[in-house]
Steps between C-alpha positions, in 0.01 A plus 500: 500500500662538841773257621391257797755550789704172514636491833304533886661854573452661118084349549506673815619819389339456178101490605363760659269262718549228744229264323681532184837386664281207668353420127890479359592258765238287457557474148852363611408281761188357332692435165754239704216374633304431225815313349490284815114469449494406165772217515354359808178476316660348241727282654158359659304456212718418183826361680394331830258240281483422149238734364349216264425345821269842594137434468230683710523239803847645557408834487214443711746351742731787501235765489324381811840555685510850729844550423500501129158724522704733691809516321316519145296828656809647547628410164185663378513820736923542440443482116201696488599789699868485337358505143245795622764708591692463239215592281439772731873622399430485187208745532637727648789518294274497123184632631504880422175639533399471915113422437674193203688350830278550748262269298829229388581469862071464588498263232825328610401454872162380435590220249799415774244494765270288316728297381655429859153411691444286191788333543505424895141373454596307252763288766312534783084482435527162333502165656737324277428138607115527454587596153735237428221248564246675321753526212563106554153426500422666151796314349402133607160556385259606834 
């Protein structure tokens, strides 16, 4: 298994292409943002209110909120494409056979993919207060 360079100038000198010195900064960068990402979200939803207070009204209420539709994309994209190429890594370093990790990394960037457009739709297709009353209505009875 090779050794991951640990510092800016050994990465630089280290990979042989500029997109691969691009890829190990971004795995920096993106992991101290994901710490920021993840605490903000939840500092918003477990800390800010009590969570036995969380019902679907509230999260229709937050979810129809720009911001938080924004911020949770990139929460989504940041994680996603961190946890891709880190997977990606790990290809490259156990995959022996060229053919075995051409398919891995297919396989890996399709699922990512999916899983990304799935997940954007997902916060922004959906009208979150025409739900909440439908949801309402069903409870009380029609």
């Amino acid at each position: 298994m090779a050794t991951r360079p640990r510092s800016f100038s050994d990465a630089r000198t280290a990979y042989s292409t500029n997109a691969e010195l691009v890829w190990w900064v971004f795995m920096r960068v993106s992991g101290l943002l994901l710490v920021f990402l993840v605490f903000g979200h939840l500092f918003f939803n477990n800390i800010q209110i009590n969570v036995a207070n969380v019902d679907y009204q509230y999260v229709a209420d937050r979810m129809s909120k720009a911001w938080v539709r924004v911020y949770d994309s990139f929460l989504i994209g940041f994680a996603l494409l961190h946890g891709t190429n880190g997977l990606r890594y790990v290809i490259e370093d156990n995959a022996r056979q060229p053919s075995r990790r051409f398919w891995l990394k297919a396989t890996l960037y399709t699922v990512s993919a999916a899983l990304f457009v799935m997940g954007v739709m997902t916060l922004w297709a959906f009208d979150y207060s025409q739900m909440g009353d439908a949801i309402r209505e069903l409870s009380h009875g029609g």
